[in-house]
N, C-alpha and C positions, 0 to 999 in steps of 0.2 A: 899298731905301729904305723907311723907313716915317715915316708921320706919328707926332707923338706930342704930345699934348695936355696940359694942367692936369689932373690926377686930379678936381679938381675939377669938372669939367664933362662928364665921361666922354662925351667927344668929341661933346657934343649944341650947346653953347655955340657957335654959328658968328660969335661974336666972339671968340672966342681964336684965336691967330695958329700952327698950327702952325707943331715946328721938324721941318726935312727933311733928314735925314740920309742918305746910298746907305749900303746894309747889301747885301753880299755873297751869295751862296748861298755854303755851306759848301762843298761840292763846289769852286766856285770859288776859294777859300782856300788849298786842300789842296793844287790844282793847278797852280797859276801860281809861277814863281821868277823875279821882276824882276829886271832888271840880267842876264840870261844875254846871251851875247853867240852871236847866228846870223846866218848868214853869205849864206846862198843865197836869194834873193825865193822861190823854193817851199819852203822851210823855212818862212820865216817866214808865206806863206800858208797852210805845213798847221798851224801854231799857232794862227790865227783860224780856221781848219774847223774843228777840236776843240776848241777852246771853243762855237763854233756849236750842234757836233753835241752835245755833254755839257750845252747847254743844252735843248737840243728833249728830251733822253731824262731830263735829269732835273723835266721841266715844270716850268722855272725863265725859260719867258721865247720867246721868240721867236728865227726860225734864223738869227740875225744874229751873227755875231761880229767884234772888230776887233784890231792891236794896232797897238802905236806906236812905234819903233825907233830910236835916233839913227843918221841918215843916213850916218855916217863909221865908226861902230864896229859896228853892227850890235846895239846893248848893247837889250832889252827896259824899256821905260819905261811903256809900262803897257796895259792888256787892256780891254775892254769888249766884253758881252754884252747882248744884248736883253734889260732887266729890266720893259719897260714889262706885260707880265702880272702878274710878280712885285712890281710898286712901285704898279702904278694908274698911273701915272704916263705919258701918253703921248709924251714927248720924252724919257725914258731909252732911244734908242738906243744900240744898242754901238754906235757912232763917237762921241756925245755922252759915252757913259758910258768912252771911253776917254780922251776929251779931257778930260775933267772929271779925271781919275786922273791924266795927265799934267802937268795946270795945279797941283794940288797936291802931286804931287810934286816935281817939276823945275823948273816953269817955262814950259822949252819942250819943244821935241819936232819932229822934221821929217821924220816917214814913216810913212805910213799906211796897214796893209793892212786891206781889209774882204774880209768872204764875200761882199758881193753891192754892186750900184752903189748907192750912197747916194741916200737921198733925196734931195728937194729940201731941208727941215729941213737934214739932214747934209751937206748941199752947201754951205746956207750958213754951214754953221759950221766946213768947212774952210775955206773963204774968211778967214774971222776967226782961225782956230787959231793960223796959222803954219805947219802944213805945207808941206813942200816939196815933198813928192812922194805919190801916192797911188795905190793898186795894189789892184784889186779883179776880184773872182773871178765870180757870175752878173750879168748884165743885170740891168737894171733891168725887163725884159721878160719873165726869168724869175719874179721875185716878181709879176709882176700877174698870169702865171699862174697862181698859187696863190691870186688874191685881196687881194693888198697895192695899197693903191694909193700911186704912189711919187711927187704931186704931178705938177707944173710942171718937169720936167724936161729940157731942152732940147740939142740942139746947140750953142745960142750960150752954156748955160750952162757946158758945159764948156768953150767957149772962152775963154769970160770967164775962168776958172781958168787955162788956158793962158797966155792972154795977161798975167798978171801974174805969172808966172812959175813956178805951179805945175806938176810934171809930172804927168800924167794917164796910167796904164799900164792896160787894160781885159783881162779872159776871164782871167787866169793860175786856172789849176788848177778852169777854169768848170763845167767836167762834175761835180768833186767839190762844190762848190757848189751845182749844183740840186739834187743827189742830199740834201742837206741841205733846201735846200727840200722839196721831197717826201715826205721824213720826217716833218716837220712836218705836213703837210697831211694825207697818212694814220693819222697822231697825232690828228687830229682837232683842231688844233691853233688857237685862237683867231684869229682875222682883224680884229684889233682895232681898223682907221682905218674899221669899216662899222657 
């Protein structure tokens, strides 16, 4: 994502309204083919670990990765990566940044894998998405390990989710997931909510 300004005011003018576009890393371009259709929850979890992972290595962002699946076919409807180093922009996480990929592509969307427990942010915006089901890889325990701090995150918040009928699936493929953490961290890697 980048800002972009009036040429006029060579971004000094702080009454010009920038416009905000997400802009990709290439790397991520190259490597995502929407619409495949995968079959198996650790498939499509090792799909959000590799993007994770080919984000920490190409320092394009933060060890988050997510995608978005229709529930029936298994079809790929869209990806998001931690762009918030890459954008400035602190609410471009992958879950946002997949949600956002999803709402103008499709519409909807109703399955969501991430590498690690969503924030509280990311919690409550699957609340709002539409998803139906959500499936994620470390704790939320893991990343404050490293130094993330992951808000207001609660038991009752997950229930909350629960009880209105989303499914909540926690750990699948959790060890390969902190191992992405960690990456990160000995990358030397921004800790950006401090």
């Amino acid at each position: 994502m980048r800002y972009m300004q009036d040429k006029k005011s060579n971004g000094k003018d702080m009454n010009t309204l920038p416009i905000i576009q997400i802009d990709y890393p290439d790397w991520l371009k190259k490597s995502v083919r929407l619409d495949q259709s995968i079959n198996s929850d650790e498939e499509k979890m090792r799909l959000a670990l590799s993007l994770a992972k080919a984000n920490v290595e190409n320092n394009t962002g933060g060890p988050f990765g997510a995608a978005i699946f229709e529930i029936n076919t298994g079809k790929l409807i869209s990806v998001g990566i931690n762009l918030v180093t890459w954008s400035n922009l602190s609410v471009l996480h992958a879950e946002i940044v997949a949600f956002l990929m999803a709402q103008k592509r499709i519409g909807h969307y109703s399955l969501l894998f991430s590498t690690s427990e969503p924030c509280v942010m990311c919690l409550g915006a699957t609340l709002w998405s539409g998803v139906k089901r959500i499936v994620f890889g470390a704790s939320g325990k893991a990343a404050r390990e490293i130094g993330f701090d992951e808000g207001p995150v609660f038991d009752k918040s997950w229930q909350y989710l629960k009880n209105v009928g989303i499914i909540v699936e926690e750990g699948l493929l959790a060890r390969e997931a902190e191992k992405i953490l960690k990456l990160y961290k000995d990358k030397g890697g921004i800790i950006y909510n401090r």
